[in-house]
C-alpha positions in Angstrom: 139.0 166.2 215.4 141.5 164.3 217.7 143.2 167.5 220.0 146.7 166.2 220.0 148.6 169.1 221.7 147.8 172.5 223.4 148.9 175.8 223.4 148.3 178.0 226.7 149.6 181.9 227.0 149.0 183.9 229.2 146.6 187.2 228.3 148.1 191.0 229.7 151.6 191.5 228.9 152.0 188.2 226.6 149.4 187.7 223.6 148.0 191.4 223.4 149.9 194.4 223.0 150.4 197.4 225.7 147.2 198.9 224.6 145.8 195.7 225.2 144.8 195.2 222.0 145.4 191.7 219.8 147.8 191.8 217.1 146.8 190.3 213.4 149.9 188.6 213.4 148.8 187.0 216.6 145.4 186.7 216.0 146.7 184.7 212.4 148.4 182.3 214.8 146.1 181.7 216.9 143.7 180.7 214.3 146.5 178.5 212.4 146.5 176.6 215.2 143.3 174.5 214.7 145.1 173.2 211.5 147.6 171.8 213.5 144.9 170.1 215.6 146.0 172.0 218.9 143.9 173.3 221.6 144.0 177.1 222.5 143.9 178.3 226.2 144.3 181.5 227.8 145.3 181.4 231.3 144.9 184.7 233.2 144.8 186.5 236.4 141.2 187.9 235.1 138.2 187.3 236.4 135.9 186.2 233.8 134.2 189.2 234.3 137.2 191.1 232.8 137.8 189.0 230.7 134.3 189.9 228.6 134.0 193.4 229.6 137.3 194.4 228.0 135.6 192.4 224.8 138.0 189.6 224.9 135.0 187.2 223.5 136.4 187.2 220.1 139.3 186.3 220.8 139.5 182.6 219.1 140.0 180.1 221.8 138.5 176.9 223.3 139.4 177.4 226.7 139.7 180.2 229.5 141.3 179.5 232.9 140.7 182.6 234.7 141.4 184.2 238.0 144.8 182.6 238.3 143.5 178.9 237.5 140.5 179.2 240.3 137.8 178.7 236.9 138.0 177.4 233.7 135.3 178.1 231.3 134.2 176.4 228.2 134.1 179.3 225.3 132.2 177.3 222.5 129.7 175.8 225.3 129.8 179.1 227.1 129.8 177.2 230.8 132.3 176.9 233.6 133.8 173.8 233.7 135.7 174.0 237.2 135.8 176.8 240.1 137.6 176.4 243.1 136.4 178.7 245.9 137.5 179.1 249.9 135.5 177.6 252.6 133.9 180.2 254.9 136.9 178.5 257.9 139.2 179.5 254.8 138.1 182.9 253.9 137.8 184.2 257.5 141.4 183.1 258.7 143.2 184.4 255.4 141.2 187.8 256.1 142.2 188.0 260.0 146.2 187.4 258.6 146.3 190.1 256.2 144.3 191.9 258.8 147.3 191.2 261.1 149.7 192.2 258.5 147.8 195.7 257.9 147.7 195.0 254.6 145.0 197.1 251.9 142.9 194.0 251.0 140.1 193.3 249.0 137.8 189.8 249.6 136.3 189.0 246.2 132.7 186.8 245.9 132.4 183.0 244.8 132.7 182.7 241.1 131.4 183.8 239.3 131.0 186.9 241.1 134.5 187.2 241.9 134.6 190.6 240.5 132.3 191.8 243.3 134.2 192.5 246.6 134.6 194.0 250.0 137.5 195.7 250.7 140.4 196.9 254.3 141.6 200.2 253.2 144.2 200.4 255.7 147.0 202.5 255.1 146.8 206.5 254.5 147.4 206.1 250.8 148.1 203.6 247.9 147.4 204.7 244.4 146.9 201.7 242.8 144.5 200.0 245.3 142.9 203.4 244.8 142.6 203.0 241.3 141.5 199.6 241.3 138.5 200.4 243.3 137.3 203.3 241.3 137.6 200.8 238.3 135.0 198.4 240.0 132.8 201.2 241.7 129.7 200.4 241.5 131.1 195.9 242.3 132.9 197.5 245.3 132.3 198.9 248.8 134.5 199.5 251.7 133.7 197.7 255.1 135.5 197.9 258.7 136.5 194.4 260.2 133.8 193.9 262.1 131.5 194.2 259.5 133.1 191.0 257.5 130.8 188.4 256.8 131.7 185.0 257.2 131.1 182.9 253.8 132.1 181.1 251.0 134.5 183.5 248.6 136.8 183.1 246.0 140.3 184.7 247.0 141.8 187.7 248.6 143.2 190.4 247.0 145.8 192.1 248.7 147.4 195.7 247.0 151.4 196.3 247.9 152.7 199.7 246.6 156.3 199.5 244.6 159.1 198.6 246.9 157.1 196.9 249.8 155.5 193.5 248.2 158.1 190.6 247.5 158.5 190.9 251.4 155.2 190.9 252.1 154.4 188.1 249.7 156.8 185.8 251.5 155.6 187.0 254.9 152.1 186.2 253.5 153.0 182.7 252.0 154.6 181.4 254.9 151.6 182.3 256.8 149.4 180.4 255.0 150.6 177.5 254.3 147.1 175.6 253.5 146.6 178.2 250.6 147.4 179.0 247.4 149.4 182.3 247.4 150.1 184.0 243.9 152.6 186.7 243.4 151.6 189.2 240.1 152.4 192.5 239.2 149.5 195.0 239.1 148.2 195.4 236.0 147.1 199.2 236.4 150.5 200.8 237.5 153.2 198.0 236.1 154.7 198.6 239.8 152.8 197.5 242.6 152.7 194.1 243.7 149.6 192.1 244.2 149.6 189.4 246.9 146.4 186.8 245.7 144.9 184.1 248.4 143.2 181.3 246.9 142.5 177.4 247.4 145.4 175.6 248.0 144.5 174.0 244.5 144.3 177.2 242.8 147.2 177.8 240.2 147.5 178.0 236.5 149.6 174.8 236.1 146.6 173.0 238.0 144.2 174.7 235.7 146.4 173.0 232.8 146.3 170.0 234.5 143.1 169.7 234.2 142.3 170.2 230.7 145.3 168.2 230.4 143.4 165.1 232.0 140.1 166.5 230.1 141.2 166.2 226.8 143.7 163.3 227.4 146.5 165.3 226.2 150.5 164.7 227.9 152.0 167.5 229.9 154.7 167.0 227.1 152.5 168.0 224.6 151.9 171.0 226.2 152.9 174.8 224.7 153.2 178.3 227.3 154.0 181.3 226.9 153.6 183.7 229.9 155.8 186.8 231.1 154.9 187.6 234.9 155.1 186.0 238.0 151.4 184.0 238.4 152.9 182.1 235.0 156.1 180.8 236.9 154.9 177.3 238.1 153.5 176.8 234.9 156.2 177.6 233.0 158.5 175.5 234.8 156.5 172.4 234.3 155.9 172.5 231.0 159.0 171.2 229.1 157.6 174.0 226.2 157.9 177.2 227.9 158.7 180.7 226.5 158.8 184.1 227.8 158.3 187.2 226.6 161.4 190.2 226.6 159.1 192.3 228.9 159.1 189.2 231.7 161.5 189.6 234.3 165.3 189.2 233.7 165.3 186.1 236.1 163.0 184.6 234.1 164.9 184.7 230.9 167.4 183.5 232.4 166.0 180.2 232.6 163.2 179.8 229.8 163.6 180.6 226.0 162.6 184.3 225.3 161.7 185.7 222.3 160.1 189.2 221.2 158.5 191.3 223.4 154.5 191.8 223.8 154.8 194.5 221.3 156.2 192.7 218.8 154.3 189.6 218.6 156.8 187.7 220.7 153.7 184.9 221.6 153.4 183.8 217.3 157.4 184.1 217.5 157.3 181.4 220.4 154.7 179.3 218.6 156.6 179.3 215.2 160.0 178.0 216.6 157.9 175.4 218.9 156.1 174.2 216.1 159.3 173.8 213.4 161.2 172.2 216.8 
């Protein structure tokens, strides 16, 4: 079967649910969409550790680009097809800036151990960092600066509690301007803002870009649906782009919304694509 167009949403927030759970409705669309002879992608800020340990595996799609757009793996061939890591030079300059910045920052491992990390606790408190850690103890342990290790990682993961990350972010981006640096919203409180360092190739449009080349399908041909901030460049390249009522009001000010996360907003934003 020739794959003539493709559909990409994002994961948390967009396709499943708030209890993070896939609807039938969407799980109906997503399996109509083989008759239509499109491609199915997720694109997510999961590592595709996550991804499988949450149980996401039957989930029916071809592709996975995960962590952001810096892997893409192949779900019917079960391999990674692309991974984009930081050059020890790379890794050890981002971690002295946020070290500068005093920032609470993880260092996560080449793919596709990018779910194992080191980690700055710097500040007195932050919850959410907090939390994140006791999600991956065991992947996890805390080091002092001296202890890093210069090597070959994936990205840095840096933890901004509610009210103090958008500055931080730009502070952080215009620090790095050889990098990739993603803005997202923390998926364990809804509130903190998480400040992601990666390749300077590393992004979610890139990653569709390149199944877009793979498969020899046109960027116009391309379908996204995405409600957060690490789903803004793709949105705004793809002439098909849809967000969800729980994105940000500055995004639906600019893309087509339709239904929230709860109420299958993703197979609403396919239906009207499709009949356009």
């Amino acid at each position: 079967m020739k794959l003539k167009q493709m559909a990409v949403t994002d994961l948390d927030g967009t396709l499943l649910n708030g209890d993070h759970a896939l609807s039938d409705r969407n799980l109906k669309t997503l399996q109509n969409l083989v008759k239509h002879e499109i491609v199915r992608v997720i694109a997510t800020g999961r590592s595709l550790f996550s991804y499988f340990r949450a149980g996401f595996e039957s989930i029916p799609v071809d592709y996975l680009i995960f962590s952001s757009g810096a892997g893409i793996y192949h779900l019917r061939e079960k391999k990674i097809i692309l991974s984009l890591n930081l050059s020890p030079q790379e890794a050890s300059y981002a971690f002295q800036t946020l070290l500068g910045e005093k920032l609470d920052f993880s260092v996560q491992q080449q793919i596709p151990e990018n779910h194992r990390y080191v980690y700055v606790f710097n500040s007195a408190s932050n919850p959410d960092f907090e939390r994140r850690n006791k999600l991956y103890e065991g992947f996890c342990n805390e080091i002092i600066p001296g202890e890093f290790k210069k090597d070959v990682y994936c990205q840095l993961i840096a933890i901004c509690p509610p009210g103090t990350g958008v500055d931080k972010y730009q502070k952080i981006k215009e620090l790095l301007p050889g990098f990739s640096v993603i803005r997202s919203t923390s998926p364990i409180d809804h509130q903190s803002v998480w400040i992601e360092v990666f390749n300077k190739n590393v992004s979610k449009l890139n990653g569709i870009r390149f199944l877009s080349d793979h498969l020899n399908i046109g960027l116009d041909s391309v379908f996204c649906c995405g409600n957060d901030y690490n789903d803004l460049e793709m949105l705004e390249a793809c002439p098909n782009a849809y967000v969800v009522d729980n994105a940000p009001q500055e995004f639906k000010q600019k893309f087509h919304t339709v239904s929230s996360h709860h109420e299958d907003g993703f197979s609403q934003a396919v239906e009207h694509w499709l009949s356009s």
